[in-house]
N, C-alpha and C positions, 0 to 999 in steps of 0.2 A: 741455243739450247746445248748446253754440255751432253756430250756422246758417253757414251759407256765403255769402257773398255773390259773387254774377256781376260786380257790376264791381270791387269791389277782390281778391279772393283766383279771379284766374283758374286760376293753377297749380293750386291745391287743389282747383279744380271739374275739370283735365283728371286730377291724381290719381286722385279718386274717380270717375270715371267709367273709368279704366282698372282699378282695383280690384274696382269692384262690376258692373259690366255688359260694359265690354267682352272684358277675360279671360272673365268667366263663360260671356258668348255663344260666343267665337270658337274660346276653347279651353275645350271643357267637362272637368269632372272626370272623375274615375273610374268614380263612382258611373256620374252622368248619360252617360258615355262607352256602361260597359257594359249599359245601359239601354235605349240603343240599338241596342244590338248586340243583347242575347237577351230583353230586357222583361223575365226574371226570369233571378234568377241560376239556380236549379234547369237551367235551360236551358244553360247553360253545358256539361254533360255533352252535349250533343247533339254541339257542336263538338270535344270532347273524343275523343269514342266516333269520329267520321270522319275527323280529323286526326292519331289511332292507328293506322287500318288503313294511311289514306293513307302516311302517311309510314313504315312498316314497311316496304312494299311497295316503296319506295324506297330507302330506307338497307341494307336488306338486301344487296340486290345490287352494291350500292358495294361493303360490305368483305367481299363473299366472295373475291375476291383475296386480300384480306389473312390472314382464316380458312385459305384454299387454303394460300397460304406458312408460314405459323403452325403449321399441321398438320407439312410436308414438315420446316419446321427441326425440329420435333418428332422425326421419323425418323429424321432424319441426326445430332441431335445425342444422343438417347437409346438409337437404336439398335433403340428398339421402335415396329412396324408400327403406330400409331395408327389407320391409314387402315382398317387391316381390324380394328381393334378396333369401332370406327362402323363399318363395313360402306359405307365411300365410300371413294373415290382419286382423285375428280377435283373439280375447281369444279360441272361437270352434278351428279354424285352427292348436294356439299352443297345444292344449289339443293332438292330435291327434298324438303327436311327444313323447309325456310324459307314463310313467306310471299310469299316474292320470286320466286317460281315465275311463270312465263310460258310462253303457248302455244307449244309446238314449232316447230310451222308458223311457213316465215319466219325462223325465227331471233326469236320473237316479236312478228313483223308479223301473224299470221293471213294470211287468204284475202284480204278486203276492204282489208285492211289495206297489202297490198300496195301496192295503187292509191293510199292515204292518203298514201303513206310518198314515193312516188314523186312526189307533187303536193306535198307540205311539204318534198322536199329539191329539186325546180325551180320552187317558188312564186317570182314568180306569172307568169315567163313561159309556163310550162306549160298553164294555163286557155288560151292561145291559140294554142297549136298544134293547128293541125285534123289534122295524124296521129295525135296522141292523142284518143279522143272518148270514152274510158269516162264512164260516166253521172256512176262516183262525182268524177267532180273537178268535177260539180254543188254536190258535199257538201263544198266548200274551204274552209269556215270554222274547222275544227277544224284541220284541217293547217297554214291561216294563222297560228294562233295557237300551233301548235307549233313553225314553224318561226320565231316572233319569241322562244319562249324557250330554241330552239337556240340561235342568231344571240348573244344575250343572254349565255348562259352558255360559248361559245366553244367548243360540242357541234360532235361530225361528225355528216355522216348518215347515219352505218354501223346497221345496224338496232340494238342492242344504244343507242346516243345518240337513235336517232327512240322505241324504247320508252321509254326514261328521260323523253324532253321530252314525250309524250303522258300518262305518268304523272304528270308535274308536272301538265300541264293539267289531268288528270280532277280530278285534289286538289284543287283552286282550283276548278273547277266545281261538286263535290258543296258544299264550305264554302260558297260563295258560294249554293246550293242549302238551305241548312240557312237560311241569311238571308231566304230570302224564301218559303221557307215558316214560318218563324214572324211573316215580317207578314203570309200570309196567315191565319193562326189567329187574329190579332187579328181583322182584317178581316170576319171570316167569323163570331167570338166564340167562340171553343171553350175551353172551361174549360182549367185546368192539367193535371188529368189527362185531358183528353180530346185535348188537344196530343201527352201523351205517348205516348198512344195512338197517334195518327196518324203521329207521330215512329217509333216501330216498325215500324208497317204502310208506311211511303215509305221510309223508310232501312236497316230490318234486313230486307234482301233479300237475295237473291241476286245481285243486278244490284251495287249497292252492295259488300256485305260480300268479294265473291268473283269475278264476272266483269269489274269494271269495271278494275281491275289484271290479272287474269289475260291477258283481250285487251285491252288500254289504245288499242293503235290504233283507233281506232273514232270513229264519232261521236255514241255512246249517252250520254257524260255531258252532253256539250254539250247533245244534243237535251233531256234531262233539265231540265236547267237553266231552257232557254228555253221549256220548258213551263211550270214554276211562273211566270215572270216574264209569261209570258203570263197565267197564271189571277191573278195579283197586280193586270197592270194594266186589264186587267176589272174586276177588283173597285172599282179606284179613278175608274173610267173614264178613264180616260188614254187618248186619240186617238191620240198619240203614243207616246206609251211603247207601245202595243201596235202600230201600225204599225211602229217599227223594229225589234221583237222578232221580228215577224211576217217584213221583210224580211229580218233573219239569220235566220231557221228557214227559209225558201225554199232556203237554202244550205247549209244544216244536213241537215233530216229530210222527206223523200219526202210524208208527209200532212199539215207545215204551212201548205199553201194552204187546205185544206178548216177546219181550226180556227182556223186565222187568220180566215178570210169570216167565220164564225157567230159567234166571238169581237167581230168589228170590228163589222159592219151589225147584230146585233143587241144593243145595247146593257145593261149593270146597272142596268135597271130590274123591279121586282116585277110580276108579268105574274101578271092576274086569272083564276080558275080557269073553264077554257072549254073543258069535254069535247065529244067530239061527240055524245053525248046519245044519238045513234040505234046500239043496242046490233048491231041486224043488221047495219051500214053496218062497223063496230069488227070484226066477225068477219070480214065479207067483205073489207076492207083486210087484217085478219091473216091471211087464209089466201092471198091473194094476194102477200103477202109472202115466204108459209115456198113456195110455187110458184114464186116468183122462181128459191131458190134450187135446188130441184128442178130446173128446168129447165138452170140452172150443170152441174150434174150430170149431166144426161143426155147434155149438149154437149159438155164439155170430160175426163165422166171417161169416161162410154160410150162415145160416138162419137169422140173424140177419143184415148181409149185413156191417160189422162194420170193414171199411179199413183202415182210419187213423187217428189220434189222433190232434187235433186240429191245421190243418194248417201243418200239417209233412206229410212224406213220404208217399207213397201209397205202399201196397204189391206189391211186383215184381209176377202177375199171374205166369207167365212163370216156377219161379224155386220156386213154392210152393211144390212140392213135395220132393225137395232135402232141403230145409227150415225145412218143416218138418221131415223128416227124421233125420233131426240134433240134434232138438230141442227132438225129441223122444227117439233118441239114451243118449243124454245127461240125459233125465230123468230114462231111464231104469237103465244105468252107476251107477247115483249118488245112486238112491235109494239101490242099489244092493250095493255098499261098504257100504252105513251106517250101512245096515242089517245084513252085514256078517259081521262089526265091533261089534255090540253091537245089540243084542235080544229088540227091540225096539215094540217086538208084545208079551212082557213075563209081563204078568202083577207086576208079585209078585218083578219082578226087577225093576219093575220104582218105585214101591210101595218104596219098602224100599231103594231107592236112595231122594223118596219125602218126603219134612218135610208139614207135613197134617195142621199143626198150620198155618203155613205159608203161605200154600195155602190158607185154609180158610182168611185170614188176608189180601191177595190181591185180593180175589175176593168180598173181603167188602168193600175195595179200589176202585175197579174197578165200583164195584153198584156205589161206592158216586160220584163217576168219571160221568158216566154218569147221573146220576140223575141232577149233577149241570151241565153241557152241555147243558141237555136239558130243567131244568126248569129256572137256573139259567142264564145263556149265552143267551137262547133263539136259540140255533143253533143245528147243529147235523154232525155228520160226515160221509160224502158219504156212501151208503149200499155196503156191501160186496160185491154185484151180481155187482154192475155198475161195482165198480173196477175190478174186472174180466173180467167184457166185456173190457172193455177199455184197458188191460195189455196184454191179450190173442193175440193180433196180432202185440203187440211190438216184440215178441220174432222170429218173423217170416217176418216180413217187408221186409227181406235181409237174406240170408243163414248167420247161424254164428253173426247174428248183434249184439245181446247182448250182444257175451263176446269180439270183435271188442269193439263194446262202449264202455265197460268195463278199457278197457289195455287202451284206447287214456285218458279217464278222469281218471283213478285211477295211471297210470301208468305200465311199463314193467314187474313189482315185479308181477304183475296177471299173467304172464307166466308161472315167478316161481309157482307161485299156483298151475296153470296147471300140472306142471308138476310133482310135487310132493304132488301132493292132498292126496291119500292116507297116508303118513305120514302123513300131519297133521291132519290129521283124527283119529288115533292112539295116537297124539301127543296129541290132546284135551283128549282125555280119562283118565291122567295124572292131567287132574284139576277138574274132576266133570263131571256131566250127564250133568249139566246145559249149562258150554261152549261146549259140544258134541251136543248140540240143537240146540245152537244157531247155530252152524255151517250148520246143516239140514238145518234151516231155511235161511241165508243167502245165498245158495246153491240154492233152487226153486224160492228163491225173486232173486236174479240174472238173470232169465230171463225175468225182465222186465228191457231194454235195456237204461231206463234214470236212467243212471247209481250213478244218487244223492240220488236215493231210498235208498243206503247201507250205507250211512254215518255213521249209528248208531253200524253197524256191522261191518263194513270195517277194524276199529282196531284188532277186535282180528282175521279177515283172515291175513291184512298183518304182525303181529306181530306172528304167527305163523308159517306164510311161512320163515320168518328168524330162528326162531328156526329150523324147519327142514331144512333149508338150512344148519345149521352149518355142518352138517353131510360132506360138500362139502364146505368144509372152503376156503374166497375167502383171498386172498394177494391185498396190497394196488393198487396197478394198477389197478384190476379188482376189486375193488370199487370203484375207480376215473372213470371208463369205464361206468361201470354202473349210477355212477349219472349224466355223463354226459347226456347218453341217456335219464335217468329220465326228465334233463332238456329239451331238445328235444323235447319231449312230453307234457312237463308241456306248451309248447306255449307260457311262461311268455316274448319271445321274441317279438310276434306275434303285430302289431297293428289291431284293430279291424276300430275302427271309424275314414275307412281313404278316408272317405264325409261326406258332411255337410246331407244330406238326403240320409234316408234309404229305401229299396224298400218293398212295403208289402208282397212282398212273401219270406218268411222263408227260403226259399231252393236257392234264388238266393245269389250273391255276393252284398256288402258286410256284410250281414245277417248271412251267411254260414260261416263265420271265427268265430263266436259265437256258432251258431246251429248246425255245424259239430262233435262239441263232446258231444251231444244227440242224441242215438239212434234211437226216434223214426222221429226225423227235418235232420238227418241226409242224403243229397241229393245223389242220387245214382253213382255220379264222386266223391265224396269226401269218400264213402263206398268203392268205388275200391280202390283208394291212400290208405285208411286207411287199407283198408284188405291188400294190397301188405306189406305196411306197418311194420304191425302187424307180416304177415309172415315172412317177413325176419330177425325181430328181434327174432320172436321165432325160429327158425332154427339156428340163430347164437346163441341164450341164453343156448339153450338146447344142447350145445356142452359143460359145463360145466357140468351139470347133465351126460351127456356121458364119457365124456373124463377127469373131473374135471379139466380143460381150457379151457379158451375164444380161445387158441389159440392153440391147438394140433388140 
């Protein structure tokens, strides 16, 4: 092979170096492109399966116009009634056949959505009008980014253009959601099919599959998003990358202060096993715990008189004492593994698992946080004490109802959880004090039954519950089995708006095909189905954890 020489054949040295490195680096191939993007091609269906619904849910409602007129020329030019052959006559009628379907309410802005929709079509002089002080235009990050791909695309902001560009956004948040949970699987090490696992249990929901299009206005995908990229940059320790993840979640979702701290000050380091040893000290922490919440109880549902939550269920009197027994038992439970997991009452170990810089550094964040809330925004965020009142009788509405809610909207992968909670509890230990916290915390926020509260947390319960699953390695069948069920549950089958008027109580039909997988709107016929529900799957699921098959 002839050698190259540097000082006579310079061109041939700038050739080959555009040839063999610098195209390679700058512009990578195919292969190496898509490499990056899902690590294995198999994963490629993950983007596939959300980029399906997504865009369904979009295109649909484009050409129902066009469907609409197609039909009517049909009429006029054949002569025969088409419309009442399909049992429709209007554009509503076809919607209700479609995926394209959207909450009523609003003209599909929802309730909440309202306020979204009104802050992404006056963004951003809005945030500083102190006549407006609604909390949500705390939550302006999702309207922000709607209203740059109204602007963009040459949208009004008639509500029917504000759901379209929130629908654009959710799209782009779940994909971008699908990317960084498989670099957390790397990160974390979950085999392929323990990915796929996890891939089911975070994406074939109901949140995903069903309500994230059906109420689009929202800021459930976003917060979604910025949870994984929060448990991502954890994982990598990234100072940074979770600080400014941290400060759009502030802007975002109501509890990413609380996971942001425990995420940031306590750092992914493998933190040494250090129970509290003293078993009486474990019992008297847990029952003083499940007291706390008794006391919640006495205060805000007895004395306070505080039954149900805006238009949702009423407490079932009758089985408040088995309600609570549940809910007490569950508190005693949890408290008592964390404590015998790790010495959570030893000062001198949380000390030196905290970086004290750091701390200081978010609680100077957290001042400027509030200081622009309230002087800048002109608003402020509900007090501590309401939310308690308010949360305190979700858990109790229905014996069991929270984590019922739980398994309908997150999906069957929460059984998994159940059933092997204590591994993952162990399993977190393995990446730091910090995801050992959050899991505390996503554990007592669980018992409030509207189960969209966990979005921020929910990735790193289900992406743990597949790791400890792997212990109990599943064969392709019984991941075909299981996503089925997933689907199931996710209701992405389900039509919702199937009349033209809806009734104004919450708890009737067809209202209840929406409200049924919120536990506190949750009607007490649709609690029985779902509890029977719920059991039967977990009794079949837990035959795996027993027997390590669906079908011994």
């Amino acid at each position: 092979m002839r050698k190259l020489s540097l000082t006579h054949e310079p061109d041939s040295l700038i050739l080959l170096l555009k040839k063999r490195k610098f195209l390679s680096t700058m512009i990578p191939n195919k292969n190496r492109l898509l490499n990056l993007i899902v690590q294995r091609r198999s994963y490629l269906w993950f983007y596939v399966l959300i980029a399906s619904v997504c865009l369904s849910n979009i295109v649909i409602p484009i050409v129902m116009p066009q469907a609409v007129g197609f039909v009517k020329y049909l009429n006029e030019f054949t002569g025969v009634n088409y419309s009442k052959i399909r049992n429709f006559d209007s554009e509503e009628h076809i919607s209700i056949l479609s995926w394209g379907e959207y909450i009523p309410e609003g003209n599909g802005l929802g309730w909440d959505g309202k306020a979204y929709a009104r802050v992404c079509k006056d963004f951003p002089s809005i945030l500083f009008d102190e006549e407006y002080r609604s909390p949500r235009k705390i939550r302006f990050v999702p309207s922000a980014f709607a209203y740059l791909i109204i602007k963009t695309l040459s949208l009004s902001f008639e509500a029917k253009d504000v759901v379209l560009g929130f629908r654009i956004l959710d799209s782009v948040m779940l994909l971008l959601s699908v990317y960084f949970f498989l670099l957390i699987c790397k990160e974390v090490g979950l085999t392929e099919r323990g990915t796929w696992l996890a891939f089911v249990g975070l994406f074939v929901n109901y949140l995903v599959l069903k309500a994230a299009m059906y109420l689009p206005v929202s800021t459930n995908c976003t917060a979604f998003l910025l949870g994984l990229m929060a448990f991502y940059f954890y994982l990598k320790d990234s100072k940074l990358g979770l600080l400014l993840t941290t400060l759009i979640g502030l802007f975002t979702w109501p509890t990413f202060m609380y996971v942001g701290l425990l995420l940031f000050v306590f750092p992914n380091q493998k933190i040494e096993v250090c129970s509290t040893g003293n078993d009486f000290l474990v019992c008297c922490m847990s029952v003083l715990a499940s007291l706390s919440y008794f006391a919640c109880y006495m205060v805000f549902v007895i004395v306070s008189g505080v039954d149900s939550y805006f238009g949702g269920s009423s407490i079932i009197q009758s089985v408040i004492p088995l309600s609570l027994c549940i809910v007490l038992t569950y508190i005693f439970v949890g408290t008592k593994i964390f404590l015998t997991s790790y010495n959570l009452l030893d000062y001198k170990a949380l000390r030196a698992n905290c970086r004290l810089v750091r701390l200081i550094s978010f609680v100077a964040l957290a001042l400027c946080y509030s200081a622009f809330v309230k002087y800048g925004l002109n608003s402020q965020q509900p007090p501590f004490l309401w939310t308690i009142k308010f949360w305190t009788p979700r858990a109790i509405i229905q014996p069991f109802v929270f984590y019922i809610s739980h398994v309908i909207y997150w999906g069957p992968i929460l059984l998994f959880t159940l059933f092997v909670w204590k591994r993952i509890v162990d399993l977190s230990k393995n990446f730091g004090l910090g995801l050992f916290l959050v899991l505390v915390f996503s554990y007592f926020l669980a018992l409030n039954s509207e189960s969209r509260h966990l979005i921020n947390v929910i990735p790193v319960v289900v992406i743990l519950t597949a790791k400890a699953l792997e212990t109990y390695p599943f064969n392709r069948q019984e991941c075909w089995v299981f996503g089925i069920i997933s689907v199931l549950y996710s209701k992405i089958w389900m039509l919702i708006n199937t009349t033209k008027s809806m009734p104004s109580n919450f708890l009737e039909f067809p209202w209840q095909k929406y409200f049924m997988n919120f536990g506190p709107w949750m009607s007490n016929e649709m609690y029985i189905v779902h509890g029977i529900a719920v059991a039967l799957t977990g009794i079949w699921l837990y035959r795996k954890i027993a027997t390590g098959s669906f079908w011994s």
